[in-house]
Structures are given as C-alpha cells and as structure tokens.
KOLDOZA-42317 format. One record per residue (C-alpha): residue number from 1; y negated, x negated, z; residue in three letters. Coordinates in steps of 0.1 Angstrom, whole numbers. Each point is the difference from the previous one (the first is absolute). Layout:
<recs>
<rec><nr>NUM</nr><yy>Y</yy><xx>X</xx><zz>Z</zz><rest>ala</rest></rec>
...
</recs>
This chain:
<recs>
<rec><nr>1</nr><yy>-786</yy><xx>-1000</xx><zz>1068</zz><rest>unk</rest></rec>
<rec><nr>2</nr><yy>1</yy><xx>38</xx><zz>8</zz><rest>unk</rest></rec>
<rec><nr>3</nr><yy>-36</yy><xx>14</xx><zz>13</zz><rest>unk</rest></rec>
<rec><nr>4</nr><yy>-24</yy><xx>28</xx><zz>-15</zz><rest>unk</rest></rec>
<rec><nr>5</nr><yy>-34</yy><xx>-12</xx><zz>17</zz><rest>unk</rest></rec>
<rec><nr>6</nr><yy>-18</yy><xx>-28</xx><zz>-12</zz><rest>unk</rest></rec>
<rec><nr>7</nr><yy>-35</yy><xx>-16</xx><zz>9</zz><rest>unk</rest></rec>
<rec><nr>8</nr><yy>-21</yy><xx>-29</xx><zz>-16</zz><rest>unk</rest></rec>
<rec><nr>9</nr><yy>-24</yy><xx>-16</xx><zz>28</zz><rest>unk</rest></rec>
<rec><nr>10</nr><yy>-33</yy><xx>-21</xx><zz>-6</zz><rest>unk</rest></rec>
<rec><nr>11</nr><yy>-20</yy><xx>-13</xx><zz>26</zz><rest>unk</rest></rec>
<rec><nr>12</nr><yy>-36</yy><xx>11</xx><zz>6</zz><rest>unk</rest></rec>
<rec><nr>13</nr><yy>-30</yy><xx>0</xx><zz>17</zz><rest>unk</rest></rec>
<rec><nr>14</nr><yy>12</yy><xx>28</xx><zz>27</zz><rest>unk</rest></rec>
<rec><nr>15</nr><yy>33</yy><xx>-10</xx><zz>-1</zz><rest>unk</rest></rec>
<rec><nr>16</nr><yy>27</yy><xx>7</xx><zz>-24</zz><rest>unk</rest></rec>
<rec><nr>17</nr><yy>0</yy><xx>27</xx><zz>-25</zz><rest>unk</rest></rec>
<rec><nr>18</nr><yy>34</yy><xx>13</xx><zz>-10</zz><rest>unk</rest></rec>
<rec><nr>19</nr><yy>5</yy><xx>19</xx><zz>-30</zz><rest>unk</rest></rec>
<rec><nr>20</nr><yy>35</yy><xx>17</xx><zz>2</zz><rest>unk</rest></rec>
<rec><nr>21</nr><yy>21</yy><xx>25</xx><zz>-17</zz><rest>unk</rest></rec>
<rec><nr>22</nr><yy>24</yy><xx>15</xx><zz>26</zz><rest>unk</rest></rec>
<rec><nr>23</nr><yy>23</yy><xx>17</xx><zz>-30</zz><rest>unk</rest></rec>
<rec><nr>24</nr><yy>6</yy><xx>-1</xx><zz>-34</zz><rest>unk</rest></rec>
<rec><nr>25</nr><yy>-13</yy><xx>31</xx><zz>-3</zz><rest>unk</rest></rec>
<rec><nr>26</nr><yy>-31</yy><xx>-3</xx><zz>19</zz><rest>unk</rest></rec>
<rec><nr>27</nr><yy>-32</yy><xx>-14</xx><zz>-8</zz><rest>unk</rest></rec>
<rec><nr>28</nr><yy>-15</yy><xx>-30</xx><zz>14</zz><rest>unk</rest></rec>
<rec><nr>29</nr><yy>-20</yy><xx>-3</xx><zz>25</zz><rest>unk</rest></rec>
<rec><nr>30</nr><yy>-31</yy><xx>-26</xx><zz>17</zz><rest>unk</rest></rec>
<rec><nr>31</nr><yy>-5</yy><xx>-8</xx><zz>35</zz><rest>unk</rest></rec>
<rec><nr>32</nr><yy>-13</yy><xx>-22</xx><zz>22</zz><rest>unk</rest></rec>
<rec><nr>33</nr><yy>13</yy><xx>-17</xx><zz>30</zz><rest>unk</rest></rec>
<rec><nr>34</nr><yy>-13</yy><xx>-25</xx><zz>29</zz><rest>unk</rest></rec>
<rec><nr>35</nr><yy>35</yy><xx>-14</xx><zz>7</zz><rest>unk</rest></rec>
<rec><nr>36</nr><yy>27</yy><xx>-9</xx><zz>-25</zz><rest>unk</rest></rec>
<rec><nr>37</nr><yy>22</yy><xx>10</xx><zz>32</zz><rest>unk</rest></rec>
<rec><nr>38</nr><yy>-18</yy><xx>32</xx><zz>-2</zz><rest>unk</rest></rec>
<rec><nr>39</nr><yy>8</yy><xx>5</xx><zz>-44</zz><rest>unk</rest></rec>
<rec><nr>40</nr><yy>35</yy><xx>-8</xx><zz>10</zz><rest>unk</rest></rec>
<rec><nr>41</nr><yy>3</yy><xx>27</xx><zz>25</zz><rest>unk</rest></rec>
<rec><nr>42</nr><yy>-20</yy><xx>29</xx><zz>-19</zz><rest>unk</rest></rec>
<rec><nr>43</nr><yy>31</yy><xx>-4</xx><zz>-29</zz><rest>unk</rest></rec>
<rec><nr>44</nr><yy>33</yy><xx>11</xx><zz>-2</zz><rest>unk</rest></rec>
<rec><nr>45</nr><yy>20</yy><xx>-26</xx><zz>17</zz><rest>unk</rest></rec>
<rec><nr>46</nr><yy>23</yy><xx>-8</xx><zz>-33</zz><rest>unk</rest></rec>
<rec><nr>47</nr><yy>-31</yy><xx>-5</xx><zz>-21</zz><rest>unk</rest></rec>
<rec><nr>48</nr><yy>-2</yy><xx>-33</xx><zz>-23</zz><rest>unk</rest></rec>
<rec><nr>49</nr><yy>-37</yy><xx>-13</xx><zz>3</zz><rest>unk</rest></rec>
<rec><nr>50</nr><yy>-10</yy><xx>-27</xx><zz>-20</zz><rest>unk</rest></rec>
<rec><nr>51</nr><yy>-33</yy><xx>-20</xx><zz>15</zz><rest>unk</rest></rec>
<rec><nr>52</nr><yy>-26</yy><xx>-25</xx><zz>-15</zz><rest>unk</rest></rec>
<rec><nr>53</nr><yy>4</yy><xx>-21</xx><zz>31</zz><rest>unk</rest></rec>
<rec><nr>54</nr><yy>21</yy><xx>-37</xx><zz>3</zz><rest>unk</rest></rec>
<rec><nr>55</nr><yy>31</yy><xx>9</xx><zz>16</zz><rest>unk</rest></rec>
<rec><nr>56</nr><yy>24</yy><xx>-31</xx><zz>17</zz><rest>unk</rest></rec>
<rec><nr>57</nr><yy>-20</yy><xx>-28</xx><zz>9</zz><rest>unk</rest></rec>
<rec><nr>58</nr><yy>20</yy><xx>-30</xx><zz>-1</zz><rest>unk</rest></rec>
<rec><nr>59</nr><yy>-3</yy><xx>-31</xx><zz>24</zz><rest>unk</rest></rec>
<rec><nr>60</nr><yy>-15</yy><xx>-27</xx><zz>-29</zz><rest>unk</rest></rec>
<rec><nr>61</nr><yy>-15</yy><xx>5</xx><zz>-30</zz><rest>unk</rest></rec>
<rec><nr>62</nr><yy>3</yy><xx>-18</xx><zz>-33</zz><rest>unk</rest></rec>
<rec><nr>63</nr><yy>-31</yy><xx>-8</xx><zz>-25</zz><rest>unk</rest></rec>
<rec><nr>64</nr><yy>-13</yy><xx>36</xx><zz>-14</zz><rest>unk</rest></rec>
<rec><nr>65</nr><yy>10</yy><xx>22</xx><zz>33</zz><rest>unk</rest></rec>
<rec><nr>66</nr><yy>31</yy><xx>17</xx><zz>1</zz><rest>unk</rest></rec>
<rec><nr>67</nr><yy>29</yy><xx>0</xx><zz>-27</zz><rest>unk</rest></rec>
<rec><nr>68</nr><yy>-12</yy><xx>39</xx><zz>-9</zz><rest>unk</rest></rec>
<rec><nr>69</nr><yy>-35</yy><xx>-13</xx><zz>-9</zz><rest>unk</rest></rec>
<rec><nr>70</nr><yy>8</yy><xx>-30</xx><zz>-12</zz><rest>unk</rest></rec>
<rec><nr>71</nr><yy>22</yy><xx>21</xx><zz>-28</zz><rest>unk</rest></rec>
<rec><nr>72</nr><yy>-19</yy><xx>33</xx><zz>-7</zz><rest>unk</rest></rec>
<rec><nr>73</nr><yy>-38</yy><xx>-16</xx><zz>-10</zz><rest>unk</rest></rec>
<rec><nr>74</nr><yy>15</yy><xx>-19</xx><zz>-31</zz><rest>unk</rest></rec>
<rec><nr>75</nr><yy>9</yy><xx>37</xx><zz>-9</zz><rest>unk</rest></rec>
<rec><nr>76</nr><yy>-36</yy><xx>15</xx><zz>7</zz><rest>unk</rest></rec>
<rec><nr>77</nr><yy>-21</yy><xx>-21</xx><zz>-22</zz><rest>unk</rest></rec>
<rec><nr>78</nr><yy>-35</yy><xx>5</xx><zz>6</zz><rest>unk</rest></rec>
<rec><nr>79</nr><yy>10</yy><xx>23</xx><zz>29</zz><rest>unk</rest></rec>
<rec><nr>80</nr><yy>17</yy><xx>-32</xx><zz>17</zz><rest>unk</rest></rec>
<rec><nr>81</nr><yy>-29</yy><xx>-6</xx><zz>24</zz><rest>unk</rest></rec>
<rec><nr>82</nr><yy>5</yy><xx>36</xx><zz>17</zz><rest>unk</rest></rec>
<rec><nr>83</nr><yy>36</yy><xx>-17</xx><zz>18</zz><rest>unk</rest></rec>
<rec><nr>84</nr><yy>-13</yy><xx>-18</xx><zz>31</zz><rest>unk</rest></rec>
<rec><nr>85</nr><yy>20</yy><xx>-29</xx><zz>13</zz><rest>unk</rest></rec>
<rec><nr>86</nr><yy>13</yy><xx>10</xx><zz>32</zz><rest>unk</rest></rec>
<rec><nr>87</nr><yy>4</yy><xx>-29</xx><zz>30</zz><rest>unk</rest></rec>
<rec><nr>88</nr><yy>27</yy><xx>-2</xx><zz>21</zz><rest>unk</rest></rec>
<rec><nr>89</nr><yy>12</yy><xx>23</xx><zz>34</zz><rest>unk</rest></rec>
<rec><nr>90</nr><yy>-21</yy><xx>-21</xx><zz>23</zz><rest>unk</rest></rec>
<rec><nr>91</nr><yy>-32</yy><xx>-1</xx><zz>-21</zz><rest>unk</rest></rec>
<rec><nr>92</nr><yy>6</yy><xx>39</xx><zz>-4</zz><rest>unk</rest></rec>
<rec><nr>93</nr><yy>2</yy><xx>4</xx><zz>39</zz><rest>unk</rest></rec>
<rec><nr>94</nr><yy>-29</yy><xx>-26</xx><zz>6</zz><rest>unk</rest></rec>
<rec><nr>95</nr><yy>-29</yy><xx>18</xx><zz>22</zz><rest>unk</rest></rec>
<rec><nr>96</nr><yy>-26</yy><xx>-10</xx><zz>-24</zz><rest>unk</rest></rec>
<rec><nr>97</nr><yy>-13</yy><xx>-18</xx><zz>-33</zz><rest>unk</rest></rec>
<rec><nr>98</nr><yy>1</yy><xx>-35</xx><zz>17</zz><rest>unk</rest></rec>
<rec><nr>99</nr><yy>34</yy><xx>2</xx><zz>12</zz><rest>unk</rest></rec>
<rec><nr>100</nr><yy>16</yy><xx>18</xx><zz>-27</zz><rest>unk</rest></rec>
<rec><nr>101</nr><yy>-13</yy><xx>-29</xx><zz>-26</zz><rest>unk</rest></rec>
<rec><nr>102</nr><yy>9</yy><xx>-29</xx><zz>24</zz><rest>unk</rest></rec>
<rec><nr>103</nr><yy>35</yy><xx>16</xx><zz>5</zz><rest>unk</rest></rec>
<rec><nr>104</nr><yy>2</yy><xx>8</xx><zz>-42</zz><rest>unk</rest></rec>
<rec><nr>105</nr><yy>-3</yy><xx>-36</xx><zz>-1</zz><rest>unk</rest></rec>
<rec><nr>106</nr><yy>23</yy><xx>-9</xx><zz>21</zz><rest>unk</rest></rec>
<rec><nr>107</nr><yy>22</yy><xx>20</xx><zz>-14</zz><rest>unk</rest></rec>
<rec><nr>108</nr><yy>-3</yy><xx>-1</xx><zz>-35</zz><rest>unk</rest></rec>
<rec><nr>109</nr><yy>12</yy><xx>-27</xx><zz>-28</zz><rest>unk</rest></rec>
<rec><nr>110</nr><yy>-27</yy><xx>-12</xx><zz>-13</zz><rest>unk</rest></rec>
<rec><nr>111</nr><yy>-24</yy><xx>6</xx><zz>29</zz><rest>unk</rest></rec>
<rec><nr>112</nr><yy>-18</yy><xx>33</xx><zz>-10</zz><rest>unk</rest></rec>
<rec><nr>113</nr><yy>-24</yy><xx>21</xx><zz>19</zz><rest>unk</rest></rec>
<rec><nr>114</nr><yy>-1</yy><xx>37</xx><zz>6</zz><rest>unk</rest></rec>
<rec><nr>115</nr><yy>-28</yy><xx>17</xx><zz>-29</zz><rest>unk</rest></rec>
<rec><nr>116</nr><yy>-25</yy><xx>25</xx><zz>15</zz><rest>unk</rest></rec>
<rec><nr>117</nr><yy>16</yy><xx>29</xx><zz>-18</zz><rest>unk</rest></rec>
<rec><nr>118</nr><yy>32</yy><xx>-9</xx><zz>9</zz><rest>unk</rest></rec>
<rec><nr>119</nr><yy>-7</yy><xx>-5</xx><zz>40</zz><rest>unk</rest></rec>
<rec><nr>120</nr><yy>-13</yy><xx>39</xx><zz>-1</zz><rest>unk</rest></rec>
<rec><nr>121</nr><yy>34</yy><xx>14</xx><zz>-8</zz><rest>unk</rest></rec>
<rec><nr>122</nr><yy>16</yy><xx>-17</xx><zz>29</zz><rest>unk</rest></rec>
<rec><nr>123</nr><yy>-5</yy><xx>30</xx><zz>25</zz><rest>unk</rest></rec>
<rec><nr>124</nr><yy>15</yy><xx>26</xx><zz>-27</zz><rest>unk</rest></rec>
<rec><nr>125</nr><yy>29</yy><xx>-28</xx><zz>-5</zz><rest>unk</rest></rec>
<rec><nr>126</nr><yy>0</yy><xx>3</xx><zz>37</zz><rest>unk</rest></rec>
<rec><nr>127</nr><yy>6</yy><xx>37</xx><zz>5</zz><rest>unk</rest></rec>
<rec><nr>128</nr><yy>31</yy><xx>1</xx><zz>-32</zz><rest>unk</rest></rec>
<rec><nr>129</nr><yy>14</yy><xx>-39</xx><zz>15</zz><rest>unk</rest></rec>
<rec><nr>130</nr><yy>3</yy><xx>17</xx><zz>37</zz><rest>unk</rest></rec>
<rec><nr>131</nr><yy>16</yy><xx>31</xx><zz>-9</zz><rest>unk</rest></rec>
<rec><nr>132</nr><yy>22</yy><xx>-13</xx><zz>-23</zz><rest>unk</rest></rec>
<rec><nr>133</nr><yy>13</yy><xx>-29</xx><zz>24</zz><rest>unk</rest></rec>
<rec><nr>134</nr><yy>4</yy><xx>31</xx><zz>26</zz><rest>unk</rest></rec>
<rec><nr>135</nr><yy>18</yy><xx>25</xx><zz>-23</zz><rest>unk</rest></rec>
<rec><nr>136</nr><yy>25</yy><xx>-16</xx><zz>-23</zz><rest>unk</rest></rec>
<rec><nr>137</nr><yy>8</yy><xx>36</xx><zz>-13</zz><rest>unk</rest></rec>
<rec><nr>138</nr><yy>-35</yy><xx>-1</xx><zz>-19</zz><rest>unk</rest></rec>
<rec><nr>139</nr><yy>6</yy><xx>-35</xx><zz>-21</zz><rest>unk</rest></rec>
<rec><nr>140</nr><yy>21</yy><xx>24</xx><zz>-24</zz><rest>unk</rest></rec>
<rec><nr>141</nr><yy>-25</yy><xx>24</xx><zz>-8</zz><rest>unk</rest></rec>
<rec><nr>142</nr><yy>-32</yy><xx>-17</xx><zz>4</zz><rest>unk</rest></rec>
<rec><nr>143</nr><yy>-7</yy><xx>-27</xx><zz>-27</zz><rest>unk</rest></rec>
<rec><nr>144</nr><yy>-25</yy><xx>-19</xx><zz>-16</zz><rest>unk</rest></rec>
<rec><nr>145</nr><yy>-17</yy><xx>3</xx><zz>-29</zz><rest>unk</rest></rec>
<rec><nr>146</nr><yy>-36</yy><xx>-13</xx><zz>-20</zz><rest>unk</rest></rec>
<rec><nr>147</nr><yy>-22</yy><xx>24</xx><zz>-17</zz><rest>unk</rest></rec>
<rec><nr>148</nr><yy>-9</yy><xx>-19</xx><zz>-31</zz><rest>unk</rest></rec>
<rec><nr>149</nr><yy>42</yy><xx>-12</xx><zz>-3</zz><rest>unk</rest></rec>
<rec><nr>150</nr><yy>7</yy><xx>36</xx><zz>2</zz><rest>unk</rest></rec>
<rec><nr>151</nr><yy>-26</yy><xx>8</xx><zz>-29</zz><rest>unk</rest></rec>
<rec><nr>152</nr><yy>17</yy><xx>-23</xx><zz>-18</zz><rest>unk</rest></rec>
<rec><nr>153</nr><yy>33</yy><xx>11</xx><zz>1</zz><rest>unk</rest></rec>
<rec><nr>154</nr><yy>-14</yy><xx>38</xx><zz>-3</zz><rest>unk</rest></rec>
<rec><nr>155</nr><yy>-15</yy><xx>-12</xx><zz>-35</zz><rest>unk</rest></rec>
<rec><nr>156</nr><yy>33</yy><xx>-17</xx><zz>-10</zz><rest>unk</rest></rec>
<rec><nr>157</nr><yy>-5</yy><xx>-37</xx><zz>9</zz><rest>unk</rest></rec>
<rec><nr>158</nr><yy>-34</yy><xx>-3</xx><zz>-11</zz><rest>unk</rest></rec>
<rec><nr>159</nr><yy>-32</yy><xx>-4</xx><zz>30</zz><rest>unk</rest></rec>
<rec><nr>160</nr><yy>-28</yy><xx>17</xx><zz>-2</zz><rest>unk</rest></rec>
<rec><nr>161</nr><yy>-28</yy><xx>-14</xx><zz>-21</zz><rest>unk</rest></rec>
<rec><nr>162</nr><yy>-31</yy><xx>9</xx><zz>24</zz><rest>unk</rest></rec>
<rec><nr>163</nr><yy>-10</yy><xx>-3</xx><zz>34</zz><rest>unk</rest></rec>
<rec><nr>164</nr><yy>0</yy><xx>23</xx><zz>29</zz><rest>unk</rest></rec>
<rec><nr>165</nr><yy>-27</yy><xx>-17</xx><zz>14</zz><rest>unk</rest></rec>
<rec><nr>166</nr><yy>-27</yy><xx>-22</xx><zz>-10</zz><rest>unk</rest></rec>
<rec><nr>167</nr><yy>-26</yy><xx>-18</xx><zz>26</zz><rest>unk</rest></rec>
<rec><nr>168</nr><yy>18</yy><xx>22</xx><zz>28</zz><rest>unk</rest></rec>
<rec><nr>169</nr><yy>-8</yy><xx>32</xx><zz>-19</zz><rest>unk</rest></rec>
<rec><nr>170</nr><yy>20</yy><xx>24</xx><zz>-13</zz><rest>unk</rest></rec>
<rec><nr>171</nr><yy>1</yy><xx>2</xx><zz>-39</zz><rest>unk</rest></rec>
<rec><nr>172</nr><yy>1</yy><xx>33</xx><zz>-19</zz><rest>unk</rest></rec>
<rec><nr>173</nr><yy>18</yy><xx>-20</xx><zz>-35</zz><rest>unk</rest></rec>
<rec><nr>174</nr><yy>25</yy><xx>-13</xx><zz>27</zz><rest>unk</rest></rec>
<rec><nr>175</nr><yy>8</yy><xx>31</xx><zz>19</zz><rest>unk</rest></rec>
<rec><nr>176</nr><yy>0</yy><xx>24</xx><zz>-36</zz><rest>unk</rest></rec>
<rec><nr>177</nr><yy>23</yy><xx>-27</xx><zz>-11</zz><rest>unk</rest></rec>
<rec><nr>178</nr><yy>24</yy><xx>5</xx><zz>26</zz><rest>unk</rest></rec>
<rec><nr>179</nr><yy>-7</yy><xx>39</xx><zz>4</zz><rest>unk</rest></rec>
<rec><nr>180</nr><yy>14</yy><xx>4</xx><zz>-36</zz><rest>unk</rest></rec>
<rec><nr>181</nr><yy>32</yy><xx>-21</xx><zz>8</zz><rest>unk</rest></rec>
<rec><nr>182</nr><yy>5</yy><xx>22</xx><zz>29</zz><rest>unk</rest></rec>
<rec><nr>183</nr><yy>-4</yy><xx>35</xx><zz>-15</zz><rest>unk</rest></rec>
<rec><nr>184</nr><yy>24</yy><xx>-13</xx><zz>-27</zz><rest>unk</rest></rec>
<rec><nr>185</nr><yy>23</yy><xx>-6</xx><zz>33</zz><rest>unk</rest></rec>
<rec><nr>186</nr><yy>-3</yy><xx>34</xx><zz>11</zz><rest>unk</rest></rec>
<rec><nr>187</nr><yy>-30</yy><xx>5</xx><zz>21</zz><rest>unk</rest></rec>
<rec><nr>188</nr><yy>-25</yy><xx>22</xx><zz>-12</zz><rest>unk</rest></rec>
<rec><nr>189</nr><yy>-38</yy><xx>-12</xx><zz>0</zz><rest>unk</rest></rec>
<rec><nr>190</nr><yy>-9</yy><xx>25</xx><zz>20</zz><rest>unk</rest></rec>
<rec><nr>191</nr><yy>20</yy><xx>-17</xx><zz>33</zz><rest>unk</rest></rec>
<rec><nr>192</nr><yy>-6</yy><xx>-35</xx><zz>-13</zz><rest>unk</rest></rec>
<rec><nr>193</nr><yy>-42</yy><xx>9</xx><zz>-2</zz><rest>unk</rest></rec>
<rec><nr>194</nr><yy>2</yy><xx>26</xx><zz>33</zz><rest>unk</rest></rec>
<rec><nr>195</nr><yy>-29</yy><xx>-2</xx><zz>28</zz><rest>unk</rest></rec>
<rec><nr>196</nr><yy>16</yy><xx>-32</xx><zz>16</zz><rest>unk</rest></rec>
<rec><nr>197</nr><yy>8</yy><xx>3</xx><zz>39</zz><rest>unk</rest></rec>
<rec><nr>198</nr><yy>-24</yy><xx>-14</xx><zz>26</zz><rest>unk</rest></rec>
<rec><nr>199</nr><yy>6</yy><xx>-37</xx><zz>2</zz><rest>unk</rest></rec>
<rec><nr>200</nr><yy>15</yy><xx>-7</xx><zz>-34</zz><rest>unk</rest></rec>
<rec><nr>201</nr><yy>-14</yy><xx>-15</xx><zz>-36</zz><rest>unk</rest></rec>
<rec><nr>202</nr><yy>7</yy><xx>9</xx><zz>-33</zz><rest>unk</rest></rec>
<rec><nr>203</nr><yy>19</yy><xx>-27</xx><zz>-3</zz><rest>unk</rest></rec>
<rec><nr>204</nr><yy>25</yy><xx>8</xx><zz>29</zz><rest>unk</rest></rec>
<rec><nr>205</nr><yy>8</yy><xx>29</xx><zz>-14</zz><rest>unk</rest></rec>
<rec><nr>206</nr><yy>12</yy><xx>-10</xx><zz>-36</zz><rest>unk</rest></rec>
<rec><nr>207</nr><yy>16</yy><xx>-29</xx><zz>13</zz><rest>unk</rest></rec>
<rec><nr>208</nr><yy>19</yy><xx>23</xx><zz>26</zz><rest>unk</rest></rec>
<rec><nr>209</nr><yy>10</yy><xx>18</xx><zz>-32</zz><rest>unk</rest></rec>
<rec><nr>210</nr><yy>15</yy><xx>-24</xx><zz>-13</zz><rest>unk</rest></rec>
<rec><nr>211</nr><yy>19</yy><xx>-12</xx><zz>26</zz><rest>unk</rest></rec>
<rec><nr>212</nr><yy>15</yy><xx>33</xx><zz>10</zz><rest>unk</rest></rec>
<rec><nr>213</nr><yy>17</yy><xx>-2</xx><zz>-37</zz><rest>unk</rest></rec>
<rec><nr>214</nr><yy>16</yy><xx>-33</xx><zz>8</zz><rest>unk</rest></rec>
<rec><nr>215</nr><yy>12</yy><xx>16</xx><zz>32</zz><rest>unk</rest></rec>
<rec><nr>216</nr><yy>13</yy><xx>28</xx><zz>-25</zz><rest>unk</rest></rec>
<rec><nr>217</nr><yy>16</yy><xx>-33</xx><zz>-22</zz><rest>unk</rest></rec>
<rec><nr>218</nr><yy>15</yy><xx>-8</xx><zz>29</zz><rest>unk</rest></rec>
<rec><nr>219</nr><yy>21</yy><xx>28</xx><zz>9</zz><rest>unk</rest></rec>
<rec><nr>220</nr><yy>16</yy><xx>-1</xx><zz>-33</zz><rest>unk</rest></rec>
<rec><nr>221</nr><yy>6</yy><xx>-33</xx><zz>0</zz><rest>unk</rest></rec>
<rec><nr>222</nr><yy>-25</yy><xx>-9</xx><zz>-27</zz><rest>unk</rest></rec>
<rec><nr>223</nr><yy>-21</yy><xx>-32</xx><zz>18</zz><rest>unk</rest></rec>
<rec><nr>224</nr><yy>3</yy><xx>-33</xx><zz>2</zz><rest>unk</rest></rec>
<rec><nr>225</nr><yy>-4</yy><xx>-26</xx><zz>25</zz><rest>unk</rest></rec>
<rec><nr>226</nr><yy>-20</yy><xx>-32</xx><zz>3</zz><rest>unk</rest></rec>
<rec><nr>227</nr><yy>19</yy><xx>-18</xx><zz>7</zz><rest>unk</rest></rec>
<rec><nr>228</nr><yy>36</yy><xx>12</xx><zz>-6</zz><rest>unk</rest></rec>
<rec><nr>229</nr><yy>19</yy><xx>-4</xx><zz>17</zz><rest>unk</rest></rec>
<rec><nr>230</nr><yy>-29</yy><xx>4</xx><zz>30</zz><rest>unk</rest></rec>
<rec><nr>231</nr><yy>3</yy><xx>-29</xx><zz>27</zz><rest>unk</rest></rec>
<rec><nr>232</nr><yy>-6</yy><xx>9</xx><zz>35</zz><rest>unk</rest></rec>
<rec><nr>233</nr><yy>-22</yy><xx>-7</xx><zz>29</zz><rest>unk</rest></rec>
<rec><nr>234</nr><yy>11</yy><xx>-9</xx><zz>33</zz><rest>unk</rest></rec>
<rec><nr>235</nr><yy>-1</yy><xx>32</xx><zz>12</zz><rest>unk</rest></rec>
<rec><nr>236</nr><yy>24</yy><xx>8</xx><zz>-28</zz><rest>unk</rest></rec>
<rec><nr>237</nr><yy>-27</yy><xx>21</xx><zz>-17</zz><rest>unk</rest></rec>
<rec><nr>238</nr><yy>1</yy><xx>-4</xx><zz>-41</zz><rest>unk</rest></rec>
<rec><nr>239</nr><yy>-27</yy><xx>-18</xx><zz>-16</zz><rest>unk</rest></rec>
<rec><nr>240</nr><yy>-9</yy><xx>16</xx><zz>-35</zz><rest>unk</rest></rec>
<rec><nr>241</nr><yy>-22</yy><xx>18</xx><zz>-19</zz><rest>unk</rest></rec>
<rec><nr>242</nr><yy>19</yy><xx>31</xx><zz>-22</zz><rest>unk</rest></rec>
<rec><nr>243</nr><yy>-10</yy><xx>19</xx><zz>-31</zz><rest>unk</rest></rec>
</recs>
C-alpha cells in the first residue's frame, strides 16, 4: 500500500480525536473532531487511518460477538475485558436500548443482549458503517484496529500488565505503562503528556498513539488480521480487527 499520511482514531467524549502524522518526516499531531465524516475530510485523501471502532457488522452473531473479538481477547489476557462484544446490523441501527437488545436476541446464537457500554458506541459505529457503505473507495484505507491488541503487538506479543482504567478512572501505573511503550515507538513524552484538546482524556490520547503506529504497520505490510482471511458483511465491508 503506497501512502505517506497516516492517522490513529479513538473515540471520545467530544467526538473523535485523531492523532496523525501526515509525512514521515513530520511530527505528529492531536485533534479533535465532531464527525468521523469531518476527520476524514480534514486528511489527505490517500491517508491510511486506523480506528478503535467495530467495522463490518454482520447479519448474526455467534457466541462471544464477532469472529475478530472472539479471536483477539485470548490474546489480551487480563486486558480481554476491554473488547466488547458487538450485536448484529439491526441491533446496531435499533433506535434505542430496548430495541437494540430485543433485536441482539433475535439475532444472535445463543440469544444475547446488547451490554450498556457496548450500546453507547452504536452512534460512532453509525457514522464509520454509513460512510463506508456510501464510499467503497474508503474500505481500503480505513481499518480497524483495538488499542490494548495494538499494545500487544507494539511490545512483541506480550499485553500490557496494568490497566488504563480502574472504577471508570484513569490510572497513572496504567497510562506510564503505556507512555514508556510508546516513547520506545517513537513519540516523545512530551506529545504523549501535551495539554490534551478540549473534549478528550488522557486515555484517548495514548491509545490514539498507538493506533496511528498500526496504521504505520499497515502501510508496510506489517499487521495482521483477525480473522485472516477477513469474512465480509453484506454490504461487502471486511470484518476484522488488524495489528
């Protein structure tokens, strides 16, 4: 894959932040955007951005949510619990809690419910899902990814040992952890501990980082795919999670 610009995505409170490098030259950068319509217009249009959000959403689901997540926790070890299981199109699409668990169950083999945490990603699944099904031209440069697989494969098959979070808060062990895994990648603690922009956690940020690197991974060939090769929805959009 030939392209220059690259950009790791997590979702946040205001949005999406984006860190991005848009050479190999240049130094990366943080922002913030309302849209993930609007992060994909501010870039170059060849640039590879990898995105901690569920991408293809197939029509059924099997025990443990999707193939991806069913295959990347075994890898994560304590981490595991940080990969949601992720319900089927209709459930996705549902206009609220009710109807997105009564359609998961109908939908899903065993009959499983839609979490909490999982049913408050649906609007950000939303906004990739509808641009993606619009715009084929994007499914090659837009993947997905999970922040705690791509810790692991940045610390050579290993996950991390602490949490980001614990009861909801952010956790300073957690984030040093991954701070110093990073600024062996590259990034300098400066960036990675920088005045964060309005609407984003600490968190966002280094796992933003971390993504962009798969994105970089990516580019040279260097990820793999779970699962490979990647099945497709019926919108012929790829189901896996790279790293």
């Amino acid at each position: 894959m030939i392209a220059s610009a690259i950009a790791g995505v997590d979702g946040c409170r205001s949005g999406w932040l984006a860190v991005s490098r848009l050479s190999q030259q240049a130094e990366p950068a943080a922002a913030v955007f309302a849209e993930f319509a609007d992060l994909v217009a501010a870039l170059p249009n060849d640039t590879v951005i990898a995105v901690d959000m569920p991408i293809g959403l197939p029509d059924r689901i099997a025990q443990g949510g999707r193939g991806p997540e069913r295959l990347v926790r075994p890898l994560l070890g304590q981490r595991q619990s940080s990969v949601f299981s992720i319900p089927a199109r209709a459930a996705v699409y549902a206009s609220d809690y009710g109807e997105a668990c009564r359609l998961a169950l109908e939908t899903s083999d065993p009959p499983r419910k839609v979490s909490k945490q999982a049913f408050f990603l649906f609007e950000k699944i939303r906004q990739i899902d509808k641009l993606l099904i619009d715009d084929v031209s994007l499914r090659r440069r837009i993947i997905e990814v999970h922040p705690e697989l791509a810790f692991w494969r940045l610390n050579d098959g290993v996950a991390m040992q602490l949490p980001k979070k614990v009861k909801g808060r952010v956790s300073e062990p957690g984030m040093a952890e991954r701070i110093a895994l990073l600024a062996c990648c590259g990034y300098s603690t400066g960036f990675l501990r920088q005045k964060l922009p309005g609407g984003a956690g600490r968190d966002d940020l280094i796992d933003a980082a971390a993504v962009m690197l798969i994105a970089e991974r990516h580019i040279k060939g260097q990820t793999a795919a779970f699962p490979d090769p990647p099945p497709q929805d019926a919108f012929g959009i790829e189901v896996a999670i790279r790293a």
